[in-house]
VEXDREN-2710 file (C-alpha; in Angstrom, 1 decimal):
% VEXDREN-2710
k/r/px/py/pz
1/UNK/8.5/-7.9/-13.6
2/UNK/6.9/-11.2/-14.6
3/UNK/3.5/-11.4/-14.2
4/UNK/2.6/-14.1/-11.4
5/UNK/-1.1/-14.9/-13.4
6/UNK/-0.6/-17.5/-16.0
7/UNK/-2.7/-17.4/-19.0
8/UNK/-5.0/-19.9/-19.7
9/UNK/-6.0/-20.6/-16.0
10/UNK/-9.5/-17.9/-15.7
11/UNK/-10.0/-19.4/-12.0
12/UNK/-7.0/-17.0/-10.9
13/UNK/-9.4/-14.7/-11.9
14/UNK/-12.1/-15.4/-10.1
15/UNK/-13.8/-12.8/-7.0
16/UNK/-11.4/-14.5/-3.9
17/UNK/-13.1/-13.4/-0.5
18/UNK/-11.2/-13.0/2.5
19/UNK/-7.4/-11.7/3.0
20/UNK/-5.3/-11.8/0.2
21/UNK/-2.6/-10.3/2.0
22/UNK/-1.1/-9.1/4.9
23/UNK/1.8/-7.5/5.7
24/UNK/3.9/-4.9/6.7
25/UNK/3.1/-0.8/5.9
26/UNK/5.9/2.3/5.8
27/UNK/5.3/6.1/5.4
28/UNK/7.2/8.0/3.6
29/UNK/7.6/12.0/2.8
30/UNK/10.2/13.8/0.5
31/UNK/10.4/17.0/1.2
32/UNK/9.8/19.4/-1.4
33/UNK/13.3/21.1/-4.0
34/UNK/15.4/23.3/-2.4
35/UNK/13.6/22.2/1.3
36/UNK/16.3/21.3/3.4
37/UNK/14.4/21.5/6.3
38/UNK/10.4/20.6/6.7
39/UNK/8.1/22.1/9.4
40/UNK/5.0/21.3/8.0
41/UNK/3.0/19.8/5.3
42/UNK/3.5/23.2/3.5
43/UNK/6.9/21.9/3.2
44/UNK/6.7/18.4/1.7
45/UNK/6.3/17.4/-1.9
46/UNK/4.8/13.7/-1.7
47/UNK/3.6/11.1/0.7
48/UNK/4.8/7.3/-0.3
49/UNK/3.1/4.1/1.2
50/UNK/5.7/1.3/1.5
51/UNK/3.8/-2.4/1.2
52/UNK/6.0/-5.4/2.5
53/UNK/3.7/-8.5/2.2
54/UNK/4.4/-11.0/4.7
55/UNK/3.3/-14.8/5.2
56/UNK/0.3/-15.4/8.0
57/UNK/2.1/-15.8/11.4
58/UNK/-0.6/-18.4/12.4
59/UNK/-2.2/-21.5/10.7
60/UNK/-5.6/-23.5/11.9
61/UNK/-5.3/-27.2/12.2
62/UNK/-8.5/-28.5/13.3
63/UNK/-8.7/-27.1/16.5
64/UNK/-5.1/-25.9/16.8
65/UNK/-3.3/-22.6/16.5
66/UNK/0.1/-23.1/15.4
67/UNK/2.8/-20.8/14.0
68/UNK/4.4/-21.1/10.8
69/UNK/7.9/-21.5/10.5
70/UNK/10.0/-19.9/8.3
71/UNK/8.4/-18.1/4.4
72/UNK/6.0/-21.3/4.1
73/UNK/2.3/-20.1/3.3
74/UNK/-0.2/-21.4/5.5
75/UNK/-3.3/-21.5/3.8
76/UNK/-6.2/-22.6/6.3
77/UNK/-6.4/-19.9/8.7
78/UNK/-8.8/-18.3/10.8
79/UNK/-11.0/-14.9/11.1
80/UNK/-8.7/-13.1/12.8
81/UNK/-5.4/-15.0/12.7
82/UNK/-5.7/-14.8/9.0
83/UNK/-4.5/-11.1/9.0
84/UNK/-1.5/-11.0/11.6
85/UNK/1.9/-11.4/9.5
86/UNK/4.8/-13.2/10.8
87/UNK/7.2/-11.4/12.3
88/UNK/9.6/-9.4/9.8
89/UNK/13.3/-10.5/9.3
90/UNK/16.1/-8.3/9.8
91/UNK/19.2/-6.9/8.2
92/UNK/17.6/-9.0/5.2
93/UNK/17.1/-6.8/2.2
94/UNK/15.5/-9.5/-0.1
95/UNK/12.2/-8.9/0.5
96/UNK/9.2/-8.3/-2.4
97/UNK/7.9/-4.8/-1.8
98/UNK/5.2/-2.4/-3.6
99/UNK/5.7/1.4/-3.3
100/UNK/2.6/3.1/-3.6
101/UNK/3.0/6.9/-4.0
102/UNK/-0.2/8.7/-2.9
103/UNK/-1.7/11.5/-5.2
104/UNK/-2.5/13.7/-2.3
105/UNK/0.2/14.6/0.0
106/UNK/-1.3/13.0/3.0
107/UNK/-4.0/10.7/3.9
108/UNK/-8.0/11.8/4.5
109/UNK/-9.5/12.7/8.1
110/UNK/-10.2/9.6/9.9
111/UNK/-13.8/11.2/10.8
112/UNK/-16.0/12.5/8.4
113/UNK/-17.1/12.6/4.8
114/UNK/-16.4/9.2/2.7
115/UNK/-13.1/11.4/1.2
116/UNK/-11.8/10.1/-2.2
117/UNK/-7.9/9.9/-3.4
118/UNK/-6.0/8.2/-5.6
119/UNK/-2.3/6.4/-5.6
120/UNK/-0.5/5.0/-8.2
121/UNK/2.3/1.5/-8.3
122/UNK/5.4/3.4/-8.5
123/UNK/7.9/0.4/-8.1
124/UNK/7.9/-3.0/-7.0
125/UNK/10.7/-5.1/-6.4
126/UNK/12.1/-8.0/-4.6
127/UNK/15.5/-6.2/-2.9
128/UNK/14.7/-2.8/-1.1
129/UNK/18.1/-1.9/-2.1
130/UNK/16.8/-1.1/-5.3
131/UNK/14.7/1.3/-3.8
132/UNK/17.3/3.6/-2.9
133/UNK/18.0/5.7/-6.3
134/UNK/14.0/6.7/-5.4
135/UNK/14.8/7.3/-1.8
136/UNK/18.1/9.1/-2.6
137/UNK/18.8/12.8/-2.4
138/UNK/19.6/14.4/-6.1
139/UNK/21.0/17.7/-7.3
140/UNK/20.2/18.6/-10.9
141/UNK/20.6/21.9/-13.3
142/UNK/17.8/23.1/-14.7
143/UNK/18.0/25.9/-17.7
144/UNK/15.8/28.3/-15.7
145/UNK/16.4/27.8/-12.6
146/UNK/20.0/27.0/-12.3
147/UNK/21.0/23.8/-9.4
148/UNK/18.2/22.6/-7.7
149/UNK/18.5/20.0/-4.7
150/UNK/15.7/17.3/-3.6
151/UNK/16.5/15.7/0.0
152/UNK/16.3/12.3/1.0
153/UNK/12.9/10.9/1.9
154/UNK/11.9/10.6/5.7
155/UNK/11.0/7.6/7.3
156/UNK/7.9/8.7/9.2
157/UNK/5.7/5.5/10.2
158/UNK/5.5/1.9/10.3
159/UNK/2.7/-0.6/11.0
160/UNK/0.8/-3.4/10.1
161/UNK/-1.9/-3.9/7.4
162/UNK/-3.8/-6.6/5.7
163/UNK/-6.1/-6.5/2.3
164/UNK/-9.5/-8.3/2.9
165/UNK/-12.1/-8.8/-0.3
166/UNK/-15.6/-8.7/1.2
167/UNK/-18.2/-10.5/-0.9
168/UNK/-21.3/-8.7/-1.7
169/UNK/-25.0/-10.0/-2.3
170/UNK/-24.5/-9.2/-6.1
171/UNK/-21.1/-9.0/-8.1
172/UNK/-21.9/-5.1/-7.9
173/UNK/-21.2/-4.6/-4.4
174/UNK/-18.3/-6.3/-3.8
175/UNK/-15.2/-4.6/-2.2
176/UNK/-11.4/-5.0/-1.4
177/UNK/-10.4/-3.0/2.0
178/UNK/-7.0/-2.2/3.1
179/UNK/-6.7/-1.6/6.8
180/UNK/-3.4/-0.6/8.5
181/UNK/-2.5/-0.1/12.3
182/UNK/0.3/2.0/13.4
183/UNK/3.3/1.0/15.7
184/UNK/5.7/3.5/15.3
185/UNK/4.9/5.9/16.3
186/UNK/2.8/5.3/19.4
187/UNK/0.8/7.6/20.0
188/UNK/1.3/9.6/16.5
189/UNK/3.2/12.7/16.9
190/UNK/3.0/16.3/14.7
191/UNK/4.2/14.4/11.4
192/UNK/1.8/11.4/11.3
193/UNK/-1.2/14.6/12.0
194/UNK/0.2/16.5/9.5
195/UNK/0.1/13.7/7.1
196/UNK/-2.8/11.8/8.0
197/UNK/-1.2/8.9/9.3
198/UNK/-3.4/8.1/12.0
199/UNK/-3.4/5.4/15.0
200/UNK/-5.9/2.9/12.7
201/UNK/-7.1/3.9/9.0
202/UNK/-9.1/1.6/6.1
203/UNK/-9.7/2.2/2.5
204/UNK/-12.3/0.6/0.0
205/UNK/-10.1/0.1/-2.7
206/UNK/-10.6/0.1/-6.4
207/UNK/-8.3/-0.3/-9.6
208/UNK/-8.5/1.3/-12.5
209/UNK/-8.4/0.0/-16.1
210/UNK/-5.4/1.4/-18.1
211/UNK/-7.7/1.2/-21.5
212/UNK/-10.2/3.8/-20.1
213/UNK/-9.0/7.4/-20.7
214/UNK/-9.7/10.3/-18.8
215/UNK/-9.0/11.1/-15.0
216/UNK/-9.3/9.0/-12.3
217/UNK/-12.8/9.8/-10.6
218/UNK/-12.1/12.5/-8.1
219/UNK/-9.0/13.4/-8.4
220/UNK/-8.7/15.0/-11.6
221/UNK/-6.0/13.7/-12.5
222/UNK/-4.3/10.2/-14.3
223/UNK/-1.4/9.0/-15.7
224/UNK/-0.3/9.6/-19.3
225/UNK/-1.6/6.3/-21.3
226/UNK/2.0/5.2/-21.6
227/UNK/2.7/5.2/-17.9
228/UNK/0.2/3.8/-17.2
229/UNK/0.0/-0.7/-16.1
230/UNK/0.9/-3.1/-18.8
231/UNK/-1.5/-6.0/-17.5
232/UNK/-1.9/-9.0/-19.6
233/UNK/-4.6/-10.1/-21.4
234/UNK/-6.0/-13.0/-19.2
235/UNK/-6.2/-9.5/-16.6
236/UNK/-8.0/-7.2/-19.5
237/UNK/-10.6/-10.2/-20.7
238/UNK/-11.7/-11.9/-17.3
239/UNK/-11.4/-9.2/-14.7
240/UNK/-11.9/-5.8/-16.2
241/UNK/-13.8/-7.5/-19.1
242/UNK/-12.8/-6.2/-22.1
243/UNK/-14.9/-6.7/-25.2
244/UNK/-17.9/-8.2/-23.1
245/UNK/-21.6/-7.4/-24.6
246/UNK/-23.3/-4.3/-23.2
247/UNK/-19.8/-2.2/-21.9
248/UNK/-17.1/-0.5/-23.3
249/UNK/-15.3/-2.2/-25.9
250/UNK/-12.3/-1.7/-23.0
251/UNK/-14.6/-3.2/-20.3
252/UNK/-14.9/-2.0/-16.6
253/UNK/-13.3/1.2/-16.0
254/UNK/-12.8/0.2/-12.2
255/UNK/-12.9/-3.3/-10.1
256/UNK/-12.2/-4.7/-7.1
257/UNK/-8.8/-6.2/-6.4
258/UNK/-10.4/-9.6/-7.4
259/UNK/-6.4/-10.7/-7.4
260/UNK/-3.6/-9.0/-5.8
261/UNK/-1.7/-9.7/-9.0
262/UNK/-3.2/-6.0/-10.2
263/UNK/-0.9/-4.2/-7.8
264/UNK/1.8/-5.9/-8.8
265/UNK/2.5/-3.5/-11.8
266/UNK/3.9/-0.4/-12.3
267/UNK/1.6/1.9/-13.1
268/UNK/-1.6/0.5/-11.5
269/UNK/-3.8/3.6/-10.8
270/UNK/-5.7/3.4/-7.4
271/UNK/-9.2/4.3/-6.7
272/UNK/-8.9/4.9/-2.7
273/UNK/-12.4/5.7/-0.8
274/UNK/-11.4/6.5/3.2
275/UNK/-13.7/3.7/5.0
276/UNK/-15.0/4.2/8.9
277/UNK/-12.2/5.4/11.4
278/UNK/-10.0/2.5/12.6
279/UNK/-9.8/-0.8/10.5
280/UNK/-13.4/-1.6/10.8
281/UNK/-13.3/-2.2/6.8
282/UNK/-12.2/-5.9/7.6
283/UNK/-14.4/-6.8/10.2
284/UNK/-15.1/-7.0/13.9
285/UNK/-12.4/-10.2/14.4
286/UNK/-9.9/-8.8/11.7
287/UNK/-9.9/-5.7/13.1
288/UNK/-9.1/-6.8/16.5
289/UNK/-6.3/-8.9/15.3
290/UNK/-4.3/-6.7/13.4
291/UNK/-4.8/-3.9/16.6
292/UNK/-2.9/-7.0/19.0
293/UNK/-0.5/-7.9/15.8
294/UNK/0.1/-4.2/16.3
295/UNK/3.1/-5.2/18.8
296/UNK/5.7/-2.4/18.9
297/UNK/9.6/-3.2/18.2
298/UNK/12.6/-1.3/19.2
299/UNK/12.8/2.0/17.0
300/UNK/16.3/0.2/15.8
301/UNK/14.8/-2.5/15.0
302/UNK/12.3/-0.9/12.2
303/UNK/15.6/0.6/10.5
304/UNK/16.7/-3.0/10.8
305/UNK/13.4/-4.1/9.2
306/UNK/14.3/-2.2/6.1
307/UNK/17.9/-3.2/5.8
308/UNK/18.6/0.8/4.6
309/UNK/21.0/3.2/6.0
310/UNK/20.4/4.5/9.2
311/UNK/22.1/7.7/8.7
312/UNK/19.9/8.2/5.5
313/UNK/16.6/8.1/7.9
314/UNK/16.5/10.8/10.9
315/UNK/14.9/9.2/13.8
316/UNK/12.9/12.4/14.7
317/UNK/9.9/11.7/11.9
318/UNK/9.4/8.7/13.4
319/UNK/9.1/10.0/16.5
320/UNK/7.0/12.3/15.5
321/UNK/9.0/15.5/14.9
322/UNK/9.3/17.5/11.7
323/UNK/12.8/17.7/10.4
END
């Protein structure tokens, strides 16, 4: 894909506080080979975040709230209003989407210990059609094990989410948060508790350089160096800072999302640090915004959403039940 940051221009580089994006958020799980049938997490091989970024629903004029109309990007917009995405077309496949596949086959506790995980870009597109050869069923021969079959991915939750950089006193403590909030379903059912999809969630978020070798921190684990984000330079130089005095000669080996530009690669290895329950990460008024945005649609209208087959996608994950 072609990188959106130009070279040349550092001030796309540059620390941007607030929301960079908002959007809309699906979950995902495939259940493990030769699984037809999941009844628990014991069952299921992976657990994939779907990311469909959206244009602000509202836009301040002075004292005004108005809606936008139609993909235009408002770009004065209120705490609050500044997270809430317009409403999502249907039966439209052409929309830009980031599939983020989740190291860890489900999501931390919402209470508790600071837990760390890790996810990694797997695609990223502008036609979800495309993501169906991921989505897809598959049967395969293997020399040891003869035919082996891995079943369609499951549809299991969809909600709303937003990605907020919150400026620290120095450089240092700076942070990017992603905070969702789940509409379907409502209230979670045995799948989303399985999985650790729960009602409201946050994450600190960190990415991490492709130069630096070794595991990501925690997990114990990393992609091979030639999987691994093919960011350009102007990315390398001004925002991991590669070659600057006194580091690395690769630079940082994590930063913020200074830009969202660094998820838009395949590849791009995710630092992710579960935040306080709910979506407290993006602040009081955020918070409370993306809760009310949290409006729920018809469950035929989330298929709709996605513009995929509803046959491929039994309704019972996202109602909660295991299948």
């Amino acid at each position: 894909m072609k990188p959106k940051v130009e070279e040349g221009d550092a001030s796309k580089y540059f620390f941007h506080p607030g929301v960079i994006e908002r959007g809309h958020i699906y979950f995902f799980y495939r259940p493990k080979v030769q699984h037809e049938q999941v009844h628990s997490i014991d069952d299921v091989k992976n657990l994939h975040m779907l990311l469909v970024p959206r244009p602000p629903k509202f836009s301040v004029y002075g004292d005004q709230l108005a809606s936008s109309s139609g993909e235009e990007e408002m770009t004065v917009l209120s705490e609050g209003a500044d997270v809430v995405p317009a409403a999502e077309t249907l039966d439209q496949p052409n929309k830009h989407y980031r599939l983020l596949t989740i190291g860890k086959k489900r999501l931390p506790e919402a209470e508790g210990a600071r837990e760390v995980f890790w996810a990694t870009v797997t695609a990223v597109g502008d036609n979800l059609h495309s993501l169906e050869g991921k989505f897809g069923e598959r049967t395969y021969e293997t020399k040891t094990r003869g035919v082996r079959h891995e079943g369609h991915v499951r549809l299991a939750g969809r909600g709303v989410y937003a990605i907020a950089n919150k400026k620290g006193h120095v450089p240092s403590r700076n942070a990017t948060h992603l905070a969702y909030y789940l509409t379907h379903p409502s209230p979670p059912g045995a799948v989303q508790e399985g999985l650790g999809i729960h009602t409201a969630s946050s994450f600190v978020v960190q990415v991490k350089n492709p130069l630096a070798d070794g595991p990501m921190y925690g997990a114990g684990v990393g992609l091979a160096a030639g999987k691994r984000a093919h960011y350009p330079d102007g990315i390398l130089d001004h925002i991991f800072e590669r070659g600057s005095r006194g580091r690395h000669e690769y630079g940082l080996r994590f930063t913020t999302c200074q830009t969202i530009d660094l998820l838009e690669y395949e590849g791009a290895e995710l630092l992710m640090i579960a935040g306080r329950s709910g979506v407290a990460g993006l602040g009081e008024h955020r918070g409370e915004a993306l809760k009310e945005a949290g409006e729920a649609e018809s469950e035929e209208d989330v298929f709709r959403e996605l513009a995929m087959d509803r046959e491929a996608f039994p309704a019972e994950p996202l109602e909660g039940q295991w299948i």
